[in-house]
N, CA, C and O atoms as a DFTB+ gen file, in Angstrom:
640 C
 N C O
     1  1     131.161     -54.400      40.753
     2  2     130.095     -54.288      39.769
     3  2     128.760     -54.536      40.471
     4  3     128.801     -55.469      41.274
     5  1     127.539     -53.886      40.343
     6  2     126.810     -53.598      40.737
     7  2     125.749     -54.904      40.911
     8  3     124.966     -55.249      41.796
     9  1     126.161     -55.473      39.530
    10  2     125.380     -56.326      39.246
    11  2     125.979     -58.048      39.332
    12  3     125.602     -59.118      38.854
    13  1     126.934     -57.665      40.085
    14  2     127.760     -59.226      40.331
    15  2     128.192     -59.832      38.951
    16  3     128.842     -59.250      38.082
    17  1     127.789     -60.892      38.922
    18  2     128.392     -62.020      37.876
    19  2     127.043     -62.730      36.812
    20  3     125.854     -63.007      36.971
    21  1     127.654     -62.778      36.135
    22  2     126.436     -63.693      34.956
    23  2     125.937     -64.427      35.856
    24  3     124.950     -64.013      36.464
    25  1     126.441     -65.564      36.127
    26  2     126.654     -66.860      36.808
    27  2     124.842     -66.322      37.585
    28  3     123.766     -66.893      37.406
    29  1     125.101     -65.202      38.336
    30  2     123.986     -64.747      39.329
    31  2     122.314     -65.035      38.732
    32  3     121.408     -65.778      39.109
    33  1     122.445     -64.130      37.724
    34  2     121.609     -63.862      36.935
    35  2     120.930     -64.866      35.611
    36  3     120.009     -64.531      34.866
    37  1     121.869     -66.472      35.590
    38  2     121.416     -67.090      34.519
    39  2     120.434     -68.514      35.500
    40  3     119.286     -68.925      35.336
    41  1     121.580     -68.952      36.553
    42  2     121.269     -69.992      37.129
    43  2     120.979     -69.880      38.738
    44  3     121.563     -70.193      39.775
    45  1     119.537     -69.151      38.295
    46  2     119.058     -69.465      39.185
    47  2     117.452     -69.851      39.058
    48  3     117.441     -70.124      37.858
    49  1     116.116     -70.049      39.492
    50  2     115.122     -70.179      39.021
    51  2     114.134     -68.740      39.725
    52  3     112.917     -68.665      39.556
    53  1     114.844     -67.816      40.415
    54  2     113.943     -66.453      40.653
    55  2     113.372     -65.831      39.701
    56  3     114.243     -65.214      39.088
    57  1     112.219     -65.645      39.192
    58  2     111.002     -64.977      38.273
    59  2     111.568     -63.589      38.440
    60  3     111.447     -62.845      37.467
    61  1     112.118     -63.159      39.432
    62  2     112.181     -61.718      39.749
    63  2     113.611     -61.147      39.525
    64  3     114.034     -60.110      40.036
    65  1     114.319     -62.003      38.655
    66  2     115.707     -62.005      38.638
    67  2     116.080     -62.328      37.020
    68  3     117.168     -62.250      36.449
    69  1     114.994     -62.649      36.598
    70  2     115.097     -62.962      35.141
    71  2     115.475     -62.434      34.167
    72  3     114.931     -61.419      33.733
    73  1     116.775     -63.159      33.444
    74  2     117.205     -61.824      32.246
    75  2     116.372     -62.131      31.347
    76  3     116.059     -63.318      31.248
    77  1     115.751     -61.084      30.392
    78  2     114.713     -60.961      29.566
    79  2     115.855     -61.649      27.983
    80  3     116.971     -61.996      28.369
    81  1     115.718     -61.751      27.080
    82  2     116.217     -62.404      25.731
    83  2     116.802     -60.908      25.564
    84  3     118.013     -61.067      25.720
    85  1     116.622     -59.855      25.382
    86  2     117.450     -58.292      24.873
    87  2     118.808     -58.625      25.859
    88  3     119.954     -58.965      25.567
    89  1     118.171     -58.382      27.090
    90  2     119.584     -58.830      27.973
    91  2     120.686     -59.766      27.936
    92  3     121.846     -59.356      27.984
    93  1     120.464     -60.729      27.873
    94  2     121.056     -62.309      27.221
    95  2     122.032     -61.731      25.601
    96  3     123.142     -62.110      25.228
    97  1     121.469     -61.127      25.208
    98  2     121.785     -61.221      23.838
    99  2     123.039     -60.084      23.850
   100  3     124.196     -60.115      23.429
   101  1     122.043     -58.838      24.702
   102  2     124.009     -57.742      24.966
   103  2     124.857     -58.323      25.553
   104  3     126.038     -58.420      25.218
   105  1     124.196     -58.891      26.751
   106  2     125.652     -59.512      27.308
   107  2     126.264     -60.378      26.524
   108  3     127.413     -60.478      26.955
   109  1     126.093     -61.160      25.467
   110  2     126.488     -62.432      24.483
   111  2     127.309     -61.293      23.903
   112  3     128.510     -61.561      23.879
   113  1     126.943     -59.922      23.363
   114  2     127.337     -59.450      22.217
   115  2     128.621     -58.408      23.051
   116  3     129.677     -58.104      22.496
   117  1     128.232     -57.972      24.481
   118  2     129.426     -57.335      25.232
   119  2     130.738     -58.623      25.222
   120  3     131.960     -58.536      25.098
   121  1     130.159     -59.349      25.342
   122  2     131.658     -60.651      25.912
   123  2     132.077     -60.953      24.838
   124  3     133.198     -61.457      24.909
   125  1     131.341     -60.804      23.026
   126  2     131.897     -61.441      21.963
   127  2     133.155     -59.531      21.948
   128  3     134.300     -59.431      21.505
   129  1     132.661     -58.892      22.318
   130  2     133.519     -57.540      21.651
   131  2     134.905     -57.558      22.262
   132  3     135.993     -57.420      21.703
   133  1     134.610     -57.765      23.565
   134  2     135.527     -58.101      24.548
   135  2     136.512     -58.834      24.122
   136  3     137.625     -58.323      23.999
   137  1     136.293     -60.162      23.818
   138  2     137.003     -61.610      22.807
   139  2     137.675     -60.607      21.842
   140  3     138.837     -60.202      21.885
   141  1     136.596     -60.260      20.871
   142  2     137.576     -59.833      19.457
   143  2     138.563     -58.979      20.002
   144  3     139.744     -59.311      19.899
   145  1     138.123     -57.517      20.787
   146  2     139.131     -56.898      21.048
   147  2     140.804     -57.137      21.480
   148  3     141.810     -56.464      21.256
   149  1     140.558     -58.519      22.256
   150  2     141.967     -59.273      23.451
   151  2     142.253     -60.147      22.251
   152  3     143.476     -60.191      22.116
   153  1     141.608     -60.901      21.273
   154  2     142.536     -61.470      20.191
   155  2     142.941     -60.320      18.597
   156  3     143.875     -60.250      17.799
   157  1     142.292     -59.962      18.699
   158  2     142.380     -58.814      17.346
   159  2     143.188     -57.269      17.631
   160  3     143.967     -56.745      16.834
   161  1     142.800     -56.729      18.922
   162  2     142.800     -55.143      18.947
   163  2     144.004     -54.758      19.789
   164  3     144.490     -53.627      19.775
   165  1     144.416     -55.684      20.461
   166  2     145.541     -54.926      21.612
   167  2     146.762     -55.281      20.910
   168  3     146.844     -56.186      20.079
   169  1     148.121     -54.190      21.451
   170  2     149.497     -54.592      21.187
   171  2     149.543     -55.897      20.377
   172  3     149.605     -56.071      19.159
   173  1     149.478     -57.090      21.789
   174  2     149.495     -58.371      21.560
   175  2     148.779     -58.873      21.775
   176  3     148.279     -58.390      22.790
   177  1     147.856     -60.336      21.203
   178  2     146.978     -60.934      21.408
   179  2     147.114     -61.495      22.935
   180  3     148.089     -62.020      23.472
   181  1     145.808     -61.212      23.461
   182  2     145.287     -61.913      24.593
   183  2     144.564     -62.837      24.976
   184  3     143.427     -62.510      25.316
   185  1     144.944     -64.293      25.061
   186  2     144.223     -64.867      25.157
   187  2     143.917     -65.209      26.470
   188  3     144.769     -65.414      27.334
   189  1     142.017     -65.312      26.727
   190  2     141.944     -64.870      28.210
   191  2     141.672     -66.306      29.220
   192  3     141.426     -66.380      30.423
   193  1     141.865     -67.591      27.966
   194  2     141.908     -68.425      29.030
   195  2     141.118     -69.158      29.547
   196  3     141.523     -70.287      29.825
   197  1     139.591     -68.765      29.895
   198  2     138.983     -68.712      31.059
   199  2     137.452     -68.401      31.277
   200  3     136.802     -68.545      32.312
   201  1     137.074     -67.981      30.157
   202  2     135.223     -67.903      29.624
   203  2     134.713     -68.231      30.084
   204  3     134.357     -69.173      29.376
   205  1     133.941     -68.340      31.340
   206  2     132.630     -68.706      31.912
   207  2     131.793     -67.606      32.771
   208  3     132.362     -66.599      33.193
   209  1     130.577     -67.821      32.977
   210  2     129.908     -66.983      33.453
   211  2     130.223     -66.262      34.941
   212  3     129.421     -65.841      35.775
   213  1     131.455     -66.277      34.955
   214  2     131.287     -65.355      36.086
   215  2     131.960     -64.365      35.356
   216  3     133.128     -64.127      35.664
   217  1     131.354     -63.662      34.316
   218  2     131.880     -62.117      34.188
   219  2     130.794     -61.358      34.679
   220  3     129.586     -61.540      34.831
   221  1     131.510     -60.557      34.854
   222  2     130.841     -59.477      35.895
   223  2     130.239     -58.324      34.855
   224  3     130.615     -57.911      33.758
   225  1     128.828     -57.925      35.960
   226  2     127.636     -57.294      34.954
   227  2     127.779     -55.730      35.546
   228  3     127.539     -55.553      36.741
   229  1     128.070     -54.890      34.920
   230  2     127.445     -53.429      35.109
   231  2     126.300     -53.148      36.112
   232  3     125.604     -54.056      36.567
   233  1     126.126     -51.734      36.460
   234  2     124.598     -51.425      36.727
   235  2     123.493     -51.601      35.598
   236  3     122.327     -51.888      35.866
   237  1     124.011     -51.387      34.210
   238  2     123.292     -51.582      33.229
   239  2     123.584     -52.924      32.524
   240  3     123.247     -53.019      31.343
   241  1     124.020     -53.691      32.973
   242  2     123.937     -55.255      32.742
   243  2     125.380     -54.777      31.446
   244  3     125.358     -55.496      30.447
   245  1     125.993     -54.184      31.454
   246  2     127.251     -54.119      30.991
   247  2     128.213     -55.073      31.248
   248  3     128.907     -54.889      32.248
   249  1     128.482     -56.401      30.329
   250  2     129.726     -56.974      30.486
   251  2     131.076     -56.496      30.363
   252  3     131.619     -55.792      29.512
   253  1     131.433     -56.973      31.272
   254  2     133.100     -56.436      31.477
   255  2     133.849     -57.846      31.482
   256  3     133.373     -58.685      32.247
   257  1     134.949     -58.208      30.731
   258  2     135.514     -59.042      30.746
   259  2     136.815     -58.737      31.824
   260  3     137.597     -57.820      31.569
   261  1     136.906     -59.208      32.506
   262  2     138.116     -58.890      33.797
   263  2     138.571     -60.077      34.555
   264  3     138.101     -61.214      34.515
   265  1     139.564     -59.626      35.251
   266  2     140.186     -61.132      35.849
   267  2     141.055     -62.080      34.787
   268  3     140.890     -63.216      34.343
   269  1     142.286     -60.815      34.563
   270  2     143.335     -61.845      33.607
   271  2     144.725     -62.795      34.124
   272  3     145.841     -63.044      33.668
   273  1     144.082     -63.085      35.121
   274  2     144.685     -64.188      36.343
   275  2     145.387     -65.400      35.347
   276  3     146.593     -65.360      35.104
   277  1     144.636     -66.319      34.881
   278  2     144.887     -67.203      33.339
   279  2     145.287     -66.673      31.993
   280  3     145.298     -67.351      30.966
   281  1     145.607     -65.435      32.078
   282  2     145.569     -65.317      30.663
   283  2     147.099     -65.213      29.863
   284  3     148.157     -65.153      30.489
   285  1     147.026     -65.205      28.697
   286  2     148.328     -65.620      28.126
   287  2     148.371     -64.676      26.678
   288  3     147.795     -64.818      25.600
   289  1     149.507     -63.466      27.282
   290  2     149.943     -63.153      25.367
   291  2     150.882     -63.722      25.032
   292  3     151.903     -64.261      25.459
   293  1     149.926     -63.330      23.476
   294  2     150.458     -64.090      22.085
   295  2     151.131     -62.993      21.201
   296  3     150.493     -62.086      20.666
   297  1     152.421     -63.153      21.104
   298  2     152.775     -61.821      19.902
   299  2     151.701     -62.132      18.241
   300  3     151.795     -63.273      17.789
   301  1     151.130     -61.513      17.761
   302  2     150.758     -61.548      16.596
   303  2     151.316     -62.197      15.274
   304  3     150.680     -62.618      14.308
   305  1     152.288     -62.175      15.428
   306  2     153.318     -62.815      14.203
   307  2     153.233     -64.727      14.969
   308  3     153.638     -65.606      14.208
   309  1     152.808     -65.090      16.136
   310  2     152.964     -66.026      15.729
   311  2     151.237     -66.797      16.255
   312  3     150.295     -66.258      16.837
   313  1     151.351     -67.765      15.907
   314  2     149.484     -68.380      15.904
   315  2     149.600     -69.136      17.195
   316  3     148.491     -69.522      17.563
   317  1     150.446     -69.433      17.899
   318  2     150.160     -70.187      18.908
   319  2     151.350     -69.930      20.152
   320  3     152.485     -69.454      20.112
   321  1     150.316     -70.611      21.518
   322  2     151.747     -70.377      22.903
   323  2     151.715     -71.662      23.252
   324  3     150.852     -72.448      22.860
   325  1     152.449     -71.883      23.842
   326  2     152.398     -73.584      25.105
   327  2     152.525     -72.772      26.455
   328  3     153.228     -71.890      26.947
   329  1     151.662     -73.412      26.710
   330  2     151.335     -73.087      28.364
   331  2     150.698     -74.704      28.995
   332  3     150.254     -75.637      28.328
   333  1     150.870     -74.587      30.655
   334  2     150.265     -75.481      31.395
   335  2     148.437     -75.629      31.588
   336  3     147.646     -74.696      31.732
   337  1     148.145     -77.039      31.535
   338  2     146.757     -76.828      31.778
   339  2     146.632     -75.964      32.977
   340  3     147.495     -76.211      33.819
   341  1     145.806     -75.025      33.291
   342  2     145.160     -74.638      34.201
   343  2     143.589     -73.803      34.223
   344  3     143.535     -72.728      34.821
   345  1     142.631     -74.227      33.703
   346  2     141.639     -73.938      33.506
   347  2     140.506     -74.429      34.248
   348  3     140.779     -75.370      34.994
   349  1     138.979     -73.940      34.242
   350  2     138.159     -74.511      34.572
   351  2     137.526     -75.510      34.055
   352  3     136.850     -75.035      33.142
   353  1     137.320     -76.888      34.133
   354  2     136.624     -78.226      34.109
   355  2     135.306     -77.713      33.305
   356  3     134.714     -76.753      33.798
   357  1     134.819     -78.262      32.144
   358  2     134.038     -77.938      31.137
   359  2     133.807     -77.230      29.884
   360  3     133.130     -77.310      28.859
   361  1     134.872     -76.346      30.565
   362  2     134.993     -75.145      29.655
   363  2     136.463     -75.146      28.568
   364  3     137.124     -74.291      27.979
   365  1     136.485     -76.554      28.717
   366  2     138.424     -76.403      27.785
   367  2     138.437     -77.111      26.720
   368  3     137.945     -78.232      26.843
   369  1     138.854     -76.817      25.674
   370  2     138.615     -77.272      23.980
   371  2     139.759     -78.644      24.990
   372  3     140.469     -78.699      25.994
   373  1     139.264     -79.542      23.847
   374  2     139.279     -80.731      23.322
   375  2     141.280     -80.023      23.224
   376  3     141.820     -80.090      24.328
   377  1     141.816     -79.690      22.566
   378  2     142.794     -79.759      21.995
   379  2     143.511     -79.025      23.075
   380  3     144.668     -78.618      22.965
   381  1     142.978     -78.924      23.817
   382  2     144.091     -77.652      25.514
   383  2     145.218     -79.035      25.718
   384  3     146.419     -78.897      25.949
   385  1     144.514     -80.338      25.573
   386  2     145.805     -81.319      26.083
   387  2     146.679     -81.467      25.282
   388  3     147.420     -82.339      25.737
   389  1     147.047     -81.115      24.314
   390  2     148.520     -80.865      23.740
   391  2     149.587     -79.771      24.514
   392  3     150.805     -79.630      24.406
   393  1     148.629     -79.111      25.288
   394  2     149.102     -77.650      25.931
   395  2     149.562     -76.486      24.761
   396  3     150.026     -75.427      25.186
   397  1     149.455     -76.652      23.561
   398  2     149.318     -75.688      22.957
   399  2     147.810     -75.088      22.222
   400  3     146.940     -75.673      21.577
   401  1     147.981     -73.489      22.702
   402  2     147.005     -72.607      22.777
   403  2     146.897     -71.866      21.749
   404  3     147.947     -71.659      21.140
   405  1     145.589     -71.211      21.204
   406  2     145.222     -70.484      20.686
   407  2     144.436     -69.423      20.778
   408  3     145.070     -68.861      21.672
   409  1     143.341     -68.531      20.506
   410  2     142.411     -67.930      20.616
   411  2     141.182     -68.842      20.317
   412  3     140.004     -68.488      20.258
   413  1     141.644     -69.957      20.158
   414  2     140.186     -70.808      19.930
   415  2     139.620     -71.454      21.400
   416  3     138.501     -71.868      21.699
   417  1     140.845     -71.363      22.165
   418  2     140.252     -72.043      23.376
   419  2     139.113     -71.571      24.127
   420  3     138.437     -72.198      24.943
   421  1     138.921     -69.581      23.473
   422  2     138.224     -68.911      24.168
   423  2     137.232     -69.004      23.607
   424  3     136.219     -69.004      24.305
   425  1     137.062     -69.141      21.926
   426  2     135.895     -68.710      21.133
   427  2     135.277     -70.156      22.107
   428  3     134.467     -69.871      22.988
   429  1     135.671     -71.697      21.934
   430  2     134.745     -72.820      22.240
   431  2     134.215     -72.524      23.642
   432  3     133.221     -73.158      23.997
   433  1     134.831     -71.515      24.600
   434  2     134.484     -71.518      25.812
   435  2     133.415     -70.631      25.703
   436  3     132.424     -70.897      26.383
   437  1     133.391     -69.452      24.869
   438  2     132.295     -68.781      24.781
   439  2     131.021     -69.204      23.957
   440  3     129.912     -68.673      24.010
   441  1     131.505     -70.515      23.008
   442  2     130.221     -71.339      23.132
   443  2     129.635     -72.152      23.960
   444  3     128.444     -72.395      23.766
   445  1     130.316     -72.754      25.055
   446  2     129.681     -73.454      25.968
   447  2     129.166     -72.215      26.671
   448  3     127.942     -72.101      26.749
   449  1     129.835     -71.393      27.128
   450  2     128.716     -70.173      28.275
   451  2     127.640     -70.117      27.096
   452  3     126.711     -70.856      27.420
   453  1     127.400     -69.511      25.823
   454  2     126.406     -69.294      25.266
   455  2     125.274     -70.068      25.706
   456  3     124.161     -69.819      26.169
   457  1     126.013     -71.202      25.369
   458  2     124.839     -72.412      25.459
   459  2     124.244     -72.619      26.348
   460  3     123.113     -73.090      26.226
   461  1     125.021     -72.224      28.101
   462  2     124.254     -71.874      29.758
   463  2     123.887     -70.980      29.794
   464  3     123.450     -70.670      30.902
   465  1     123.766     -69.823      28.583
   466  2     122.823     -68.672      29.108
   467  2     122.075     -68.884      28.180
   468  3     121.435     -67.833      28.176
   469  1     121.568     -69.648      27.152
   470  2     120.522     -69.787      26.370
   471  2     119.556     -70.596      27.139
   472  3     118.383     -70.266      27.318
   473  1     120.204     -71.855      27.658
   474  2     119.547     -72.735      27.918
   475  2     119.095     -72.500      29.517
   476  3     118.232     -73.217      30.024
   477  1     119.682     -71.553      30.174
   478  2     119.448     -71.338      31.664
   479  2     120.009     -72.289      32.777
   480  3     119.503     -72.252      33.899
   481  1     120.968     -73.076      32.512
   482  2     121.187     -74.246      33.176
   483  2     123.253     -74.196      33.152
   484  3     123.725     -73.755      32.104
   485  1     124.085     -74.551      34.051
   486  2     125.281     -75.039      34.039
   487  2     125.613     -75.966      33.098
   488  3     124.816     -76.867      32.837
   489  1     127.109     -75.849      32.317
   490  2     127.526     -77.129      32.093
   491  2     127.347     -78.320      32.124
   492  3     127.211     -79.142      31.218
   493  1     127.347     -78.445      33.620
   494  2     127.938     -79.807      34.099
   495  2     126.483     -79.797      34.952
   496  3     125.705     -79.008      34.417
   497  1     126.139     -80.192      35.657
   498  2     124.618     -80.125      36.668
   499  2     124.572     -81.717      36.986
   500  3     124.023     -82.697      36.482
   501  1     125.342     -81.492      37.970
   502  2     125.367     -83.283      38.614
   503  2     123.769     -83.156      39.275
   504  3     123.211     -84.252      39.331
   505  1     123.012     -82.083      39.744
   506  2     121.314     -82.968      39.917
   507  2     120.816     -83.497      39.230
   508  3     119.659     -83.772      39.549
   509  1     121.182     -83.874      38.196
   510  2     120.555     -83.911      36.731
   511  2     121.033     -86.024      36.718
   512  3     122.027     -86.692      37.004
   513  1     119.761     -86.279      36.260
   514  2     120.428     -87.917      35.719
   515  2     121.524     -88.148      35.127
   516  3     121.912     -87.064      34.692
   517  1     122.313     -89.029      34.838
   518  2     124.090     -88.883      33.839
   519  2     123.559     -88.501      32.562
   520  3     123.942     -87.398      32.175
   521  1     122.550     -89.306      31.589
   522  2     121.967     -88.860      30.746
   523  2     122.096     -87.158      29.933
   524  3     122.439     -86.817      28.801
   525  1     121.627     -86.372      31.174
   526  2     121.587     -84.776      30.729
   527  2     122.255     -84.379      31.826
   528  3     121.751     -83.397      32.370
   529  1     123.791     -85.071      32.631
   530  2     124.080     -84.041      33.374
   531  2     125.116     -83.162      32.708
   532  3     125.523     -82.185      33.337
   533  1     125.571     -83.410      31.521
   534  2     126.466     -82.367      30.470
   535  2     125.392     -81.501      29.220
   536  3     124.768     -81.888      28.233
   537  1     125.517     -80.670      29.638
   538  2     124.810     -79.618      28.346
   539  2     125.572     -80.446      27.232
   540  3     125.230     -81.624      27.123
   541  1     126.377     -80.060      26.550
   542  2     127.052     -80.526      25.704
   543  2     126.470     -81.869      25.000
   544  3     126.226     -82.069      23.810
   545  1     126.347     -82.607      25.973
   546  2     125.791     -83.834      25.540
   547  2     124.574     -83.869      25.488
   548  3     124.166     -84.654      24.632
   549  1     123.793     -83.337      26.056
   550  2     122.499     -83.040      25.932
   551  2     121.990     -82.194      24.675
   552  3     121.065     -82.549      23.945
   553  1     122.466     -81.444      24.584
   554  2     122.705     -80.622      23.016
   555  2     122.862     -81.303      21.501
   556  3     122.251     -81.054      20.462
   557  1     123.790     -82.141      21.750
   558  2     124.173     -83.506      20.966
   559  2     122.570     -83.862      20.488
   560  3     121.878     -83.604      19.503
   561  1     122.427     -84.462      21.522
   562  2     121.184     -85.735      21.414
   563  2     120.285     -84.541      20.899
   564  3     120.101     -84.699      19.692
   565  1     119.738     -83.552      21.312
   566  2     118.701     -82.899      20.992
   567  2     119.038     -82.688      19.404
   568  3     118.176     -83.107      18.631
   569  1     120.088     -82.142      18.894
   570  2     120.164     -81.409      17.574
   571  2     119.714     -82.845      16.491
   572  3     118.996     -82.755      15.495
   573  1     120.413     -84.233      17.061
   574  2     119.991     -85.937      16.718
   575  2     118.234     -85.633      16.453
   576  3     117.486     -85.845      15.499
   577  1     118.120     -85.270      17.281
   578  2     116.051     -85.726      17.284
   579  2     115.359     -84.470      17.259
   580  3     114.292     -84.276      17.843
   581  1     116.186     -83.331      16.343
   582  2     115.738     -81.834      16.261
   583  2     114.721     -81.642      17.092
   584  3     113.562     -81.727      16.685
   585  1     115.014     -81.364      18.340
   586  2     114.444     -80.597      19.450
   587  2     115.133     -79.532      20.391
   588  3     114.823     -79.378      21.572
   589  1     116.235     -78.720      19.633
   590  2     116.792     -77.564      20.182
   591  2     116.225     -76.687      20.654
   592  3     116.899     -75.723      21.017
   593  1     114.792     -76.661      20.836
   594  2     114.114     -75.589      21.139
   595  2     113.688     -76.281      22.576
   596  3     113.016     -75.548      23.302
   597  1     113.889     -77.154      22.911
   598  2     113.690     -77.831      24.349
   599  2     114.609     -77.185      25.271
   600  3     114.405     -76.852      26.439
   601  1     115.913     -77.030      24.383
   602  2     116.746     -76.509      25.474
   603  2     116.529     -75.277      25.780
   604  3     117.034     -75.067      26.883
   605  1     116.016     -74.325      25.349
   606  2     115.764     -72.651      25.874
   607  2     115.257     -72.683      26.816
   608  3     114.256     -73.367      27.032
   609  1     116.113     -71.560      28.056
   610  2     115.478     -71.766      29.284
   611  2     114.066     -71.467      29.254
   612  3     113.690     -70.383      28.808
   613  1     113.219     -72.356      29.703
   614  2     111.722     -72.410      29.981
   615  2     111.157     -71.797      31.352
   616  3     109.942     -71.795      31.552
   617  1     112.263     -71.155      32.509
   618  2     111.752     -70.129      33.408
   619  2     111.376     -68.657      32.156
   620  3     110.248     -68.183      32.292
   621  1     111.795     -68.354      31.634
   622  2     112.189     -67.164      31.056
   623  2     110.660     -67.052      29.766
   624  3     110.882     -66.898      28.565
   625  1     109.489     -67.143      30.229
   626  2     108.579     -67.023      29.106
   627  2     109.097     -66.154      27.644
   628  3     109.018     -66.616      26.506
   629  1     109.732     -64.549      28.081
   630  2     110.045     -64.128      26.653
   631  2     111.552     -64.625      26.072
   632  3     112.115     -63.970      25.195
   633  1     112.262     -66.075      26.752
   634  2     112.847     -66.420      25.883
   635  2     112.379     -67.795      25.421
   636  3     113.089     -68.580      24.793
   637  1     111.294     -67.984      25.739
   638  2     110.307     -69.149      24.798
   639  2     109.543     -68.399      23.737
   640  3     108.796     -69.006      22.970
């Protein structure tokens, strides 16, 4: 892919590399189609596991969801699989430690990426004081002292 990986294009601080808010928002809306399609549209549900920004971008900033290395079908008739943890660190619902799975593991993962391409910043960001080195938690506290608008990445003037 022409255009490498999200990952490239969210976190970094290059002016000249900047996804504009239109961009941000297809790619949000390519990776949500992607989701519905692998839990809703195929044979059997697919659950992919594995949501984070390294999906890979088109020449036209086209998300492609690929790399089903983790992923796990689900026959339709039933709501859930057991499988072994094996995921990436940040990105795993609260409930993965029972080891039984759903399609929810993906929707919460595609809210934490949301939340690193809104906000322009990783997950986890150990440069960061303990305070704000988890988005998540940082998110928390902000929505506490309604200042969500702090978190929008602030390189990105047209997404301020």
């Amino acid at each position: 892919m022409s255009n490498r990986s999200l990952d490239r294009w969210v976190f970094h601080k290059n002016p000249k590399m900047l996804l504009d808010w239109q961009h941000r928002k297809k790619i949000v809306l390519d990776i949500a189609r992607g989701l519905t399609y692998l839990h809703e549209d195929c044979k059997q549900k697919i659950v992919y596991l594995d949501i984070k920004p390294h999906i890979l971008l088109d020449e036209n900033f086209n998300a492609k969801v690929s790399d089903f290395e983790l992923s796990k079908l689900v026959d339709h008739d039933k709501s859930q699989a057991v499988t072994t943890m094996r995921r990436t660190p940040g990105y795993m619902v609260p409930e993965w430690l029972s080891s039984v799975i759903t399609e929810k593991v993906d929707v919460y993962s595609f809210g934490v990426m949301l939340l690193e391409i809104l906000c322009g910043r990783r997950n986890s960001d150990h440069s960061q004081p303990k305070e704000v080195m988890h988005l998540l938690d940082l998110f928390r506290k902000n929505i506490e002292n309604d200042q969500l608008l702090d978190l929008v990445d602030n390189y990105s003037e047209d997404m301020q």
